[in-house]
PADRENPA-941850 format. One record per residue (C-alpha): residue number from 1; x negated, y negated, z negated. Coordinates in steps of 0.1 Angstrom, whole numbers, plus 2048, in hexadecimal, padded with zeros to 3 digits. Layout:
N
> num; px; py; pz
> NUM; X; Y; Z
...
# end
This chain:
119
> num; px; py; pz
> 1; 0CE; 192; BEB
> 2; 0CD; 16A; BEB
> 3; 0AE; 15E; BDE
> 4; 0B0; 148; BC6
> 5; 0A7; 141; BA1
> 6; 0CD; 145; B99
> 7; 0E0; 164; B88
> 8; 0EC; 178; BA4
> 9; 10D; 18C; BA8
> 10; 10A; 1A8; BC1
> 11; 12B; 1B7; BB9
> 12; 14B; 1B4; BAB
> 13; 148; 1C4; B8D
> 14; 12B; 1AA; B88
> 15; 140; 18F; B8F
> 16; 15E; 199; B75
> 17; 149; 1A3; B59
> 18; 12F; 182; B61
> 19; 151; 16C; B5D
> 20; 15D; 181; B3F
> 21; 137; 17E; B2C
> 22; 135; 156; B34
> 23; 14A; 137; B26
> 24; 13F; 121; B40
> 25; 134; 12A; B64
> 26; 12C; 122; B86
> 27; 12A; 139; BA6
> 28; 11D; 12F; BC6
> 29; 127; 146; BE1
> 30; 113; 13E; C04
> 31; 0F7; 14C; C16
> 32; 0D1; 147; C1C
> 33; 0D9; 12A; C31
> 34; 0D6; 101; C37
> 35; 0F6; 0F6; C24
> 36; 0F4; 113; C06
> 37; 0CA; 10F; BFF
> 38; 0CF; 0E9; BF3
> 39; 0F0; 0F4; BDD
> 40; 0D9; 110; BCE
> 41; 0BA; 0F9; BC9
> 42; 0D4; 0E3; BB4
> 43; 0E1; 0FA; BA0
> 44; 0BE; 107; B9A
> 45; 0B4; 0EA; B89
> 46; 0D9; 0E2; B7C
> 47; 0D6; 101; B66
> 48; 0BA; 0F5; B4D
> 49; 0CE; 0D7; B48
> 50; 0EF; 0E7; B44
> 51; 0E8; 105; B2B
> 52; 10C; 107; B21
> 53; 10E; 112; B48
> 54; 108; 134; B53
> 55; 0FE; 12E; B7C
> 56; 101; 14B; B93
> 57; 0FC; 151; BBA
> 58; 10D; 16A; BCF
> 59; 10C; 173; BF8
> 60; 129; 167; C0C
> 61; 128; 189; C21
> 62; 129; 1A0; C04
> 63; 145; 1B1; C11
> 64; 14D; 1BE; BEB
> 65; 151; 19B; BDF
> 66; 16B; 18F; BFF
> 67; 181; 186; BE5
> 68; 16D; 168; BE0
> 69; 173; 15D; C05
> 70; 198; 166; C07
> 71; 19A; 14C; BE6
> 72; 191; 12D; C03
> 73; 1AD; 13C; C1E
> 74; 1BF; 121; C18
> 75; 1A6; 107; C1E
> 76; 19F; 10A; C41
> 77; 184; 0F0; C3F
> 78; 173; 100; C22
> 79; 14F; 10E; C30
> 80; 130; 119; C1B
> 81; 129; 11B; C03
> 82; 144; 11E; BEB
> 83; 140; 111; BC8
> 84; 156; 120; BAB
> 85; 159; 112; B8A
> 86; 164; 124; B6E
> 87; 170; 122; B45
> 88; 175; 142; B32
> 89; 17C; 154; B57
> 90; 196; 13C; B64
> 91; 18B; 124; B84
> 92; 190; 103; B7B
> 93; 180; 0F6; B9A
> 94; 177; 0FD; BBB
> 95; 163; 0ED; BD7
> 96; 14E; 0F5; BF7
> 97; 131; 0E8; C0C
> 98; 112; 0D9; C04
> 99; 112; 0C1; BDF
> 100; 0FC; 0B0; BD5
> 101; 0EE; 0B0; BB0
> 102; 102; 090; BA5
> 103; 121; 0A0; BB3
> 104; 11B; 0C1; BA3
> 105; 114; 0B2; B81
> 106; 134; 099; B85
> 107; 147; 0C0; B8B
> 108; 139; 0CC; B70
> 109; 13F; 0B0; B59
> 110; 15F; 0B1; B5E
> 111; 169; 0CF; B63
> 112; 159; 0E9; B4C
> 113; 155; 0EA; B26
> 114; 13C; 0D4; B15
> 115; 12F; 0E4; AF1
> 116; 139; 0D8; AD4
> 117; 119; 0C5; AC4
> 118; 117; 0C5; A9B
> 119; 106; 0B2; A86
# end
């Protein structure tokens, strides 16, 4: 279990039904460690000011949730943690190591859904 103030996904089934339940969402996969703590601290704080985000955290050695490493094969300089962005279940963007807050917004800006605003 990561320890965080962030939704966690601890299996796969989690991980389907939290894309399937959520417009707009954010995974960071990484461990306890020095370059996945200040990604988590972020998002922490990112998710009271992105409420049309849903934020979640799940461990990189979760051997049911591999999937999620196999997805950065191809990037043999990807390390930890991984950050997945999501619309209505599709990934829309991907990146990996530490962020920091700016750079996460920026993602997030322009990457996932902003709500419409009436009035």
């Amino acid at each position: 279990m990561l320890y965080t103030n962030l939704n966690h996904i601890e299996t796969a089934s989690q991980y389907h039904e939290a894309l399937q339940r959520n417009a707009n969402v954010m995974v960071i996969c990484g461990r306890m460690g020095e370059y996945s703590i200040p990604v988590y601290r972020v998002a922490e704080v990112l998710q009271q000011e992105y409420t049309h985000v849903k934020f979640f955290d799940m461990e990189y050695d979760n051997p049911e949730l591999k999937f999620v490493q196999n997805l950065f094969n191809d990037y043999p300089e990807a390390n930890i943690p991984f950050l997945l962005y999501f619309i209505n279940s599709e990934m829309v963007y991907h990146s990996w190591g530490i962020k920091t807050k700016s750079e996460i917004e920026s993602i997030i800006n322009q990457s996932l859904v902003t709500p419409m605003i009436s009035g």
